[in-house]
C-alpha positions in Angstrom: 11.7 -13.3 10.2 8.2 -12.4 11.4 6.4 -9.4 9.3 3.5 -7.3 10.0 0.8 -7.6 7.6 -1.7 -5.2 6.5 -5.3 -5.7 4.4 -6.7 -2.9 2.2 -9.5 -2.7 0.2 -8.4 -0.5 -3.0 -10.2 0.7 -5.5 -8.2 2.3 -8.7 -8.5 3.2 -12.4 -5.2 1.6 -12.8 -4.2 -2.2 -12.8 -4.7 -3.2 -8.8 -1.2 -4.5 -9.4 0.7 -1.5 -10.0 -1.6 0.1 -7.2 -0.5 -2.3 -4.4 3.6 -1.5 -6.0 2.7 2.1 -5.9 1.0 1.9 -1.9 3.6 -0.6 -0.6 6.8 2.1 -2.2 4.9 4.8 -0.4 4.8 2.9 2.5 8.3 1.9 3.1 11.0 3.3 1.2 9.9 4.9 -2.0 10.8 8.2 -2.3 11.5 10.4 -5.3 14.9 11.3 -4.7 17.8 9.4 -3.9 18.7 8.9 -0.5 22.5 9.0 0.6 23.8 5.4 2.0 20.7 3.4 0.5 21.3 0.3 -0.9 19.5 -2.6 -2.9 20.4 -4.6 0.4 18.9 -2.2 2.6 15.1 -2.1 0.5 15.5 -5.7 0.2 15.9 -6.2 3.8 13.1 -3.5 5.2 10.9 -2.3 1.6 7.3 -3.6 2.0 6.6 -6.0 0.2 2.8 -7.2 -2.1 1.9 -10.7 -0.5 -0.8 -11.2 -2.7 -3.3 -9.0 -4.5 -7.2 -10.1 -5.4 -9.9 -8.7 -7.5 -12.9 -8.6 -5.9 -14.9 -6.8 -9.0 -14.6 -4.2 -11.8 -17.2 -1.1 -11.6 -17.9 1.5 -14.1 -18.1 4.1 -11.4 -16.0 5.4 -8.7 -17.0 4.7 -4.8 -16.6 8.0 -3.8 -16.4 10.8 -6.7 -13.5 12.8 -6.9 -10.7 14.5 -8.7 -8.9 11.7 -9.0 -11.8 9.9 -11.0 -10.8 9.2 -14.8 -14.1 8.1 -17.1 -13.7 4.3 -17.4 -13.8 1.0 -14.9 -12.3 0.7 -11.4 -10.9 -2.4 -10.4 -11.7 -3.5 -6.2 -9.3 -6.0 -5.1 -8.4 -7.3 -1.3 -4.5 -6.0 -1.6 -2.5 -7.9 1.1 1.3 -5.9 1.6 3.8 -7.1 4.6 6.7 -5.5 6.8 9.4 -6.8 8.6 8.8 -6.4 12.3 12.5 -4.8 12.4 10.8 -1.6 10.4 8.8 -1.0 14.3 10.2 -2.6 17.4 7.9 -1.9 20.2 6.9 1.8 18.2 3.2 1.4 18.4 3.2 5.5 16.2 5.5 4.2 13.6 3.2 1.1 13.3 0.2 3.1 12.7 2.0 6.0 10.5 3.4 3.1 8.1 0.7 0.9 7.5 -1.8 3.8 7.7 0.4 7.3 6.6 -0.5 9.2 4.1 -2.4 6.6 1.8 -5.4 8.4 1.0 -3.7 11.2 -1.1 -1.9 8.9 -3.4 -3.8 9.5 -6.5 -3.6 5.7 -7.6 -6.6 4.9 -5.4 -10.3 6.2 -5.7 -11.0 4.2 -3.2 -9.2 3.0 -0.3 -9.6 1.3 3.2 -7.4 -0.5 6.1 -8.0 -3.5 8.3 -6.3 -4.3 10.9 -2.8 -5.0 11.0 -1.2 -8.5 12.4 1.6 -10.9 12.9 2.6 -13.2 11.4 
């Protein structure tokens, strides 16, 4: 099955595991409530899913200050996270809105960043 993968550059007070878990749910099929008719199966078949996750560095200081900013380090890591090409057909929007969405609210992430999607 081919996938569509996605690179991000993250940076997050939390362990840049648990990040990548946390960006990958909100980008497929996490969701706080339970939705009727979804099964194990069905986030098997189309959840995102981490490929591969890789610390780049640990700071003491957040790139960009914020809110979200807790006093300690922040991890950077190269987070890689795949879909299955089923999640978009020929939808270029849905492509855009799932790999890119709403990402830079999630309050896991004091810094974050996308490269380009691809194939493969």
């Amino acid at each position: 099955m081919e996938r569509i993968i996605a690179t991000y550059f993250i940076e997050t007070p939390n362990k840049p595991e648990k990040a990548a878990e946390v960006l990958a749910g909100e980008q497929s099929s996490g969701t706080f409530v339970a939705v009727p008719g979804e099964t194990a199966e069905l986030k098997e078949r189309f959840a995102a899913k981490v490929e591969s996750v890789e610390v780049v560095k640990t700071v003491s200081q957040p790139s960009i200050p914020s809110d979200k900013a807790a006093s300690g380090t922040y991890t950077q890591a190269i987070v890689k996270v795949s879909w299955s090409v089923e999640n978009f057909g020929a939808n270029l929007p849905v492509l855009i809105s799932t790999v890119q969405g709403n990402l830079y609210e999630l309050r896991h992430f004091t810094g974050l960043s996308l490269n380009s999607p691809r194939v493969i």
